[in-house]
Backbone bond lengths (Angstrom), bond angles and torsions (degrees), N, CA, C in turn:
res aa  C-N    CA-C-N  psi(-1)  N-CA   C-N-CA  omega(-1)  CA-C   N-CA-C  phi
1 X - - - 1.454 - - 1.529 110.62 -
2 X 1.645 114.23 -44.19 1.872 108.22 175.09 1.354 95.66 -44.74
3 X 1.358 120.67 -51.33 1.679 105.49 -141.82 1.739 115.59 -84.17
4 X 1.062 112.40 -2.75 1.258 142.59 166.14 1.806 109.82 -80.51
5 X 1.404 110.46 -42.83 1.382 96.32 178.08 1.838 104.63 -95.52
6 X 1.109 131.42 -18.77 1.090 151.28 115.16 1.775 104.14 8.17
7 X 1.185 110.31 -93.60 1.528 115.58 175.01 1.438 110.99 -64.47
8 X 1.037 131.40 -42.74 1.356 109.48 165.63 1.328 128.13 -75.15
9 X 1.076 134.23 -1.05 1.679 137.48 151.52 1.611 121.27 -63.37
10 X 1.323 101.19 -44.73 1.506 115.77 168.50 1.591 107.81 -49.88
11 X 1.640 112.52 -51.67 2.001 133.51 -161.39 1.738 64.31 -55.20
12 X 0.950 99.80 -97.81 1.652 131.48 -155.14 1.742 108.18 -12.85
13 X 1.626 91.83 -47.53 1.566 91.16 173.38 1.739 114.90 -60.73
14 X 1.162 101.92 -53.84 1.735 118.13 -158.41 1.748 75.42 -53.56
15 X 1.288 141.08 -62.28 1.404 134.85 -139.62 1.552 106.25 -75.53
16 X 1.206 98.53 -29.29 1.797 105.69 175.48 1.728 113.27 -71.62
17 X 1.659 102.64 -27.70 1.764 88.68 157.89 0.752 105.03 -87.65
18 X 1.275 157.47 -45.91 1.578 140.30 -160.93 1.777 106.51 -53.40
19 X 1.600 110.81 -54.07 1.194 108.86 177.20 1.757 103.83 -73.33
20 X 1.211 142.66 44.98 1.461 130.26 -179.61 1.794 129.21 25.80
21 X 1.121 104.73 34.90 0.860 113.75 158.39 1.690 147.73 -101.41
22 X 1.186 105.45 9.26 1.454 158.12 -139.37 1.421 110.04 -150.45
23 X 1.345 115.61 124.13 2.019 116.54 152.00 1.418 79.35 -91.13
24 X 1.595 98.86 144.91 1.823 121.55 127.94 1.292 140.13 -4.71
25 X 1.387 90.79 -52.68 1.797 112.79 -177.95 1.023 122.99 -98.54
26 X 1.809 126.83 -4.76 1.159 112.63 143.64 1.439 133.79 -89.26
27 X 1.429 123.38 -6.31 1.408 142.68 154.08 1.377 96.07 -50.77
28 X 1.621 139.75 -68.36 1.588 118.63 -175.39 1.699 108.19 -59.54
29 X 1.446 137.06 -38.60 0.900 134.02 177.58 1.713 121.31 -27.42
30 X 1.687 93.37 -69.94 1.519 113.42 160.98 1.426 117.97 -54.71
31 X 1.306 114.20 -66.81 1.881 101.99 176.05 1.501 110.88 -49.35
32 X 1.196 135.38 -15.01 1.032 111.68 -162.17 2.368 96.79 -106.88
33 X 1.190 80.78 -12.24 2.096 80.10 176.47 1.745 85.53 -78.91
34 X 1.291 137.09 -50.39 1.552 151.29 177.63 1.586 95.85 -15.23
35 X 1.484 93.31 -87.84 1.558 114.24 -170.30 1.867 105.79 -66.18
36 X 1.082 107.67 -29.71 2.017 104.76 162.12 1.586 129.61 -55.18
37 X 2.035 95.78 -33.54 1.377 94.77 170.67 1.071 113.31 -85.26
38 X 1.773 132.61 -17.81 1.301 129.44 -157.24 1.466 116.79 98.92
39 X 1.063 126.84 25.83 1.464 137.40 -150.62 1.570 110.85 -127.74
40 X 1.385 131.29 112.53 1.879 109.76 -153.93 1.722 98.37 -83.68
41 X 0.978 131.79 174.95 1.675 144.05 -168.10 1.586 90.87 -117.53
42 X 1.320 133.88 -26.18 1.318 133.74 174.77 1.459 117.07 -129.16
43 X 1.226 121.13 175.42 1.099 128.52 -166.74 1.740 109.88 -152.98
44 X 1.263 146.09 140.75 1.688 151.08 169.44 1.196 97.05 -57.16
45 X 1.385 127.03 112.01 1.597 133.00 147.16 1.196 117.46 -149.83
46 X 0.957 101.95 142.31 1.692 113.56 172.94 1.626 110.54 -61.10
47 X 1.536 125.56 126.15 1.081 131.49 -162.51 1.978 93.89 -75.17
48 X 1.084 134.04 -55.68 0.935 136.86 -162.15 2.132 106.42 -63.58
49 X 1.355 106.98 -24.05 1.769 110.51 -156.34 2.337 78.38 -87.29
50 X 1.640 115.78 -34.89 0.818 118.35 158.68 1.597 132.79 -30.66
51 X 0.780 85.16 -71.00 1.894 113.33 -159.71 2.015 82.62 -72.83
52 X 1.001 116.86 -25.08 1.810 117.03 -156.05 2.122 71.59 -84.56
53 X 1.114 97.06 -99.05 1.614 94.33 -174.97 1.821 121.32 -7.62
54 X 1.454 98.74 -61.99 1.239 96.36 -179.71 1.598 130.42 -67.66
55 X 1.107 97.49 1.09 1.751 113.68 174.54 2.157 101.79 -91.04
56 X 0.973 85.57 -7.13 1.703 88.68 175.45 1.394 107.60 -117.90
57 X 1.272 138.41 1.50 1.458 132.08 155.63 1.084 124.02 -36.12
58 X 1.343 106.19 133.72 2.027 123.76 177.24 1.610 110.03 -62.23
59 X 1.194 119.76 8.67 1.568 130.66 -176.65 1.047 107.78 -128.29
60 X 1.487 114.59 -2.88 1.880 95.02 165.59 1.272 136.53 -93.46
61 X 0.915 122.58 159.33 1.779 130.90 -176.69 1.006 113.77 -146.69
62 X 1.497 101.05 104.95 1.404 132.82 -166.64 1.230 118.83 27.59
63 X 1.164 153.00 -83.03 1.800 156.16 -178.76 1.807 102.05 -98.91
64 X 1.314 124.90 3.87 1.111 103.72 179.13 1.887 111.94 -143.22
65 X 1.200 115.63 136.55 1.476 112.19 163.01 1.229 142.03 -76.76
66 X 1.233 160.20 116.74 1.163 132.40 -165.52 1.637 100.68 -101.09
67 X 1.500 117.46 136.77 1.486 140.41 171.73 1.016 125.29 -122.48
68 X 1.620 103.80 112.64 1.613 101.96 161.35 1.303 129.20 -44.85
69 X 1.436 128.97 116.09 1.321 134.71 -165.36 1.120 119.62 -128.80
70 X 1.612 135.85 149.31 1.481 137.94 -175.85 1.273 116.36 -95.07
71 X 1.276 110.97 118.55 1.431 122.70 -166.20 2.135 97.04 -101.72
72 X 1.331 100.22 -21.45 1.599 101.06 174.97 1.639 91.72 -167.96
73 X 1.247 121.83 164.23 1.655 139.68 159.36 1.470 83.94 -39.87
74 X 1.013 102.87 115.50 1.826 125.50 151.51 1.712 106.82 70.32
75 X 1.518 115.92 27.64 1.122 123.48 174.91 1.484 98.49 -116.77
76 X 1.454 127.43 149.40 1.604 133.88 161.32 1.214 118.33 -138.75
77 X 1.214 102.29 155.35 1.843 105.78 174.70 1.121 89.52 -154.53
78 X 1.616 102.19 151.06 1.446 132.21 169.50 1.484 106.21 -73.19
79 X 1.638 97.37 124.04 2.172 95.61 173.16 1.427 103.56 -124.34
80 X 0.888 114.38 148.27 1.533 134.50 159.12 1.819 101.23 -76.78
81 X 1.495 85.61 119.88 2.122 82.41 -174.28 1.797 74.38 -130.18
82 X 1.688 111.59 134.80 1.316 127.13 146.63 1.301 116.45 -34.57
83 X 1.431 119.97 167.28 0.977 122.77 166.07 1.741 112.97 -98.48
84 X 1.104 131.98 -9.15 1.452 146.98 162.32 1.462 91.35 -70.11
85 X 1.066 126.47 -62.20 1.284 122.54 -141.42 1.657 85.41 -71.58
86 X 1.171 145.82 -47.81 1.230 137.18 -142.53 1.930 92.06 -83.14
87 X 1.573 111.90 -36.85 1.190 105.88 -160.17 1.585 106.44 -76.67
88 X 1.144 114.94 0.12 1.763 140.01 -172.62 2.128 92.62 -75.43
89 X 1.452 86.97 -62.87 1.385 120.28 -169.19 1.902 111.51 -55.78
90 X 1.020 82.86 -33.59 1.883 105.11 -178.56 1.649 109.16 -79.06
91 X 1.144 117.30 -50.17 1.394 147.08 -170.23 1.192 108.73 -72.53
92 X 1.734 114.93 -47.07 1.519 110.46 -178.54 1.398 114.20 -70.89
């Protein structure tokens, strides 16, 4: 279960730069305490078996997801992320 929440802390970061909400350099900050504890920042999945699940989340509304997102190290905000946008995000 860590390494699972583990990889999704990492998702969460990478998506908060893409949406600018996020510097760069605090995403290595975090990957790098990640990989200090022993903890992976990613995980093997098929982007598509992904993106299929997350289109059935208890947080969506209609075309959009809402994600807890990092606005700074130990800051969050709730975003509304498309559903394009995530499958963009998955894909890249």
């Amino acid at each position: 279960h860590g390494q699972a929440v583990s990889a999704g802390m990492a998702a969460a970061a990478r998506l908060s730069v893409k949406k600018g909400l996020l510097a760069e350099s605090e995403t290595g900050r975090l990957f790098d305490l990640l990989n200090n504890l022993g903890l992976p920042i990613s995980l093997p999945a098929d982007p598509a078996s992904v993106y299929d699940a997350l289109t059935r989340d208890k947080k969506r509304q209609n075309d959009v997801i809402l994600f807890v997102l990092l606005s700074g190290l130990g800051s969050s905000v709730i975003n509304p992320v498309f559903l394009h946008e995530l499958k963009a995000f998955l894909d890249a």
